[in-house]
C-alpha positions in Angstrom: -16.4 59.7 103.2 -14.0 58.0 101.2 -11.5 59.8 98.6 -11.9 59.4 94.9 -11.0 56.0 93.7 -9.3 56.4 90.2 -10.1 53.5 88.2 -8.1 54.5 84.3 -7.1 57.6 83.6 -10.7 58.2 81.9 -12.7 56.7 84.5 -12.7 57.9 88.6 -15.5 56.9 90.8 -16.4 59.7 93.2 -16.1 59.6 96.8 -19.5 60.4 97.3 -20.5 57.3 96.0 -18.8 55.0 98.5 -18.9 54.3 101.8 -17.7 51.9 104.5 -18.1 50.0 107.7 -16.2 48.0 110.0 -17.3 45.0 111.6 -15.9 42.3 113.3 -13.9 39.7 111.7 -13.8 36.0 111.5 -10.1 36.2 110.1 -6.8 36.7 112.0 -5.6 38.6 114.9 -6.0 36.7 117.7 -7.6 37.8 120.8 -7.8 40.7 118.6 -10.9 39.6 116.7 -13.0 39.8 119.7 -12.4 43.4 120.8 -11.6 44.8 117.3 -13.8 45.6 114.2 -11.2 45.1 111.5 -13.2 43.8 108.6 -13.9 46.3 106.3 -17.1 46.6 104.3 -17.0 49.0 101.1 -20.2 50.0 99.4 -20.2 51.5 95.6 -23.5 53.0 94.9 -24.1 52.3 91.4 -26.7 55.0 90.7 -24.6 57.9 91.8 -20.8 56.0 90.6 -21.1 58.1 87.2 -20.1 54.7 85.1 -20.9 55.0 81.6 -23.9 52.4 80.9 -21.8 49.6 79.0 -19.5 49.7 81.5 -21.8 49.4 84.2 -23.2 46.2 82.6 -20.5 44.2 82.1 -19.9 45.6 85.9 -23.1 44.0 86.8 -22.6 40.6 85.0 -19.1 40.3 87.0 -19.9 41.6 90.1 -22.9 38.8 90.4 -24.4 38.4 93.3 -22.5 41.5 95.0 -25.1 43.7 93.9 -28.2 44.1 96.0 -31.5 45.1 94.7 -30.8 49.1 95.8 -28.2 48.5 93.0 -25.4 48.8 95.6 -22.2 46.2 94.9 -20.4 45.3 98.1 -17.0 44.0 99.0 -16.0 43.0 102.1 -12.0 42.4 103.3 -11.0 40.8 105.9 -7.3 39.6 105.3 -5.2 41.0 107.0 -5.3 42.3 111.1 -5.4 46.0 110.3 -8.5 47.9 109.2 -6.4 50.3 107.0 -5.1 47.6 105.1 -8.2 45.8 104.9 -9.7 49.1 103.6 -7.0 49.6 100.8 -7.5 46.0 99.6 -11.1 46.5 99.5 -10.6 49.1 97.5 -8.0 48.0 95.3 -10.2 44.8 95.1 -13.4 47.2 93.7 -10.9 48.7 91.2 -9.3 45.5 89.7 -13.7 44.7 89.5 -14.2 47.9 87.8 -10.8 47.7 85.4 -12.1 44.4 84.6 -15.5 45.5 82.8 -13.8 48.6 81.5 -12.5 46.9 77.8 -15.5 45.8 76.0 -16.1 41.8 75.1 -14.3 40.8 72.0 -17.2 39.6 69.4 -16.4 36.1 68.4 -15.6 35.4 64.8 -17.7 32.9 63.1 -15.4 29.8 62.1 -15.4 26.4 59.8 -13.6 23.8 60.9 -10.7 22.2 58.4 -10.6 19.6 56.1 -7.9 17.8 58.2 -9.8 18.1 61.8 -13.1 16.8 60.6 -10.9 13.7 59.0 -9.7 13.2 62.6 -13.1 13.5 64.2 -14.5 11.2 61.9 -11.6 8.7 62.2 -12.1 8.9 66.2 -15.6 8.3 66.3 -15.3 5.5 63.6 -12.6 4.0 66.1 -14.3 4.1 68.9 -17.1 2.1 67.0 -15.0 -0.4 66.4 -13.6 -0.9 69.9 -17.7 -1.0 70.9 -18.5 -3.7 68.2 -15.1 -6.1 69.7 -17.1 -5.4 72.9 -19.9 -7.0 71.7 -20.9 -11.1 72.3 -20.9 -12.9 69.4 -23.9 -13.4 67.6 -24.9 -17.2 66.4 -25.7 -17.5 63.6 
């Protein structure tokens, strides 16, 4: 069982709420990769994580397709040769995730367009007119 993983100072996800595996990895070490189970697979269960709801959905919209149907989000790592390290990146990895959904979306502010940039769009699209009509074969008439 994993330690606590503090996330912000308000927000720590309990240990009891992830879990790990090694397995073999496709990355480097060598003749290492065959013998070794270095890759690191961490598991956040999302039911037991105690993350306040609006966090947990903007966690959910981020995390995609990480998220199985049992509402468990997995990372796997498998940078570097060591399954210690590949643990703490995992796990740093889950809590950049996390610290990412933490600050609410800012709402977008309604906004007009100026005077002077709808002159400009209006004197593109007018120009590019013009370079269509010189395109044009002359008409007999």
């Amino acid at each position: 069982m994993p330690d606590d993983l503090r996330i912000t100072p308000n927000l720590t996800i309990p240990g009891d709420a992830l879990s790990w595996t090694a397995v073999r990895s496709s990355g480097p070490g060598g003749q290492n990769v065959n013998k070794v189970s270095t890759a690191v697979e961490l598991r956040l269960d999302l039911k037991i994580a105690q993350i306040p709801w609006g966090i947990l959905d903007r966690l959910r919209a981020l995390a995609g397709k990480r998220i199985d149907q049992e509402g468990v989000l997995l990372i796997v790592s498998q940078t570097t040769r060591s399954q210690e390290r590949n643990l703490a990146d995992a796990r740093e990895r889950l809590a950049h995730l996390i610290r990412d959904a933490v600050p609410p979306p800012i709402p977008r502010r309604p906004t007009k367009p100026t005077k002077g940039s709808k002159e400009r769009r209006l004197a593109g699209k007018s120009q590019a007119g013009a370079i269509k009509r010189l395109r044009q074969t002359p008409r007999d008439e």
